[in-house]
C-alpha positions as CSV (number, residue, x, y, z in Angstrom):
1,X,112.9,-65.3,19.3
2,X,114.1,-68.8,18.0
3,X,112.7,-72.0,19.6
4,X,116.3,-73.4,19.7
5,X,118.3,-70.6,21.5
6,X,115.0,-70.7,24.1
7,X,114.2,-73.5,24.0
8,X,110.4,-72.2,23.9
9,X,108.1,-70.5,21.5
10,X,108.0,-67.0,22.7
11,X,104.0,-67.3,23.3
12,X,105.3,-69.5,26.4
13,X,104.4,-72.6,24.5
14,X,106.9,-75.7,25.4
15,X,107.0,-78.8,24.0
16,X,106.1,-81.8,26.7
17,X,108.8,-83.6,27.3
18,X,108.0,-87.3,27.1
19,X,109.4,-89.5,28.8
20,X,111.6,-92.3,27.3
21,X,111.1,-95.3,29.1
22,X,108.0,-97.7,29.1
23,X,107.9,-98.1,32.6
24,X,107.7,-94.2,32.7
25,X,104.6,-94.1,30.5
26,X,102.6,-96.7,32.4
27,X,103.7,-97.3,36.0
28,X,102.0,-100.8,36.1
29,X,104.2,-102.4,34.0
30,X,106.7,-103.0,36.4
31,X,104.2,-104.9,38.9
32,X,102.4,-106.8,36.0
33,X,106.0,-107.6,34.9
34,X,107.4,-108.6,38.6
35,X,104.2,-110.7,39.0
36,X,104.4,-112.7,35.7
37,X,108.1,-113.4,36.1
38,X,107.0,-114.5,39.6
39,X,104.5,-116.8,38.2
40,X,106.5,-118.7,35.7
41,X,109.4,-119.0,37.9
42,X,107.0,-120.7,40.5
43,X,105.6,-122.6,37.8
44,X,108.4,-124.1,36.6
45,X,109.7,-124.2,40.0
46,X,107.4,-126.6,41.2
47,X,106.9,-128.4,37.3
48,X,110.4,-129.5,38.3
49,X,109.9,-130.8,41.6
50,X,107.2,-132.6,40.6
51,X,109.0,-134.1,37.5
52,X,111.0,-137.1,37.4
53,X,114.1,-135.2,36.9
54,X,113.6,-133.6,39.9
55,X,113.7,-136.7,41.7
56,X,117.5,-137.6,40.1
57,X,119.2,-133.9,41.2
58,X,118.7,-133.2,44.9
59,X,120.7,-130.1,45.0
60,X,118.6,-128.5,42.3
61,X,115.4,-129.6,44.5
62,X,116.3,-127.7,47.0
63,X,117.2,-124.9,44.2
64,X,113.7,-125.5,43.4
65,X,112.3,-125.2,46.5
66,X,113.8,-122.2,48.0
67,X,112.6,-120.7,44.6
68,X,109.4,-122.1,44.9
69,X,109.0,-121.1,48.5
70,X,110.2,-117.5,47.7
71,X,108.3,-116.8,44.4
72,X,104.9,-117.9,46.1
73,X,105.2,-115.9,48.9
74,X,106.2,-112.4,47.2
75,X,102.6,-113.1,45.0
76,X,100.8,-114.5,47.5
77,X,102.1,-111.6,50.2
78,X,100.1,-108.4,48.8
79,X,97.0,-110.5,48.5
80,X,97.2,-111.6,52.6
81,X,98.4,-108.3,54.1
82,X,94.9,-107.2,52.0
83,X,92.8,-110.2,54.0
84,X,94.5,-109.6,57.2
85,X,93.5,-105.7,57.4
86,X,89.9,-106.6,56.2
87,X,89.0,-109.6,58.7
88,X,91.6,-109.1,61.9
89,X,89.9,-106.4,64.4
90,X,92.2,-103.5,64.8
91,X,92.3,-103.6,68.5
């Protein structure tokens, strides 16, 4: 038998396939990666607003805000869902 007409040893052996991607190998990449851009688009979100260049460009405050606003409620929601199931009674 020939590995590359099977595509297998003929004991049954197979190589393991791996997979390509990084997020494939370690799941939590993708939610460490989501949060940190999260973070430093809130940060810089609200380092602008509270700038003096924030103050000359309304339009981007309000840029600034609704991307403020947004980013701190997607990292703060997981964290509040987990303290409202722990202290509300489940009536």
């Amino acid at each position: 038998m020939n590995v590359f007409t099977y595509g297998r040893h003929c004991s049954g052996y197979e190589h393991p396939v791996r997979p390509r991607r990084l997020v494939d190998r370690y799941p939590a990449v993708r939610w460490v990666a989501a949060n940190l851009v999260l973070g430093v688009v809130c940060v810089v979100s609200l380092w602008w607003l509270l700038t003096h260049m924030g103050v000359l460009h309304p339009v981007s405050n309000l840029i600034a805000l609704v991307a403020y606003a947004g980013s701190a409620t997607l990292l703060l929601l997981p964290h509040a869902a987990k303290w409202v199931a722990r202290h509300l009674p489940r009536d």
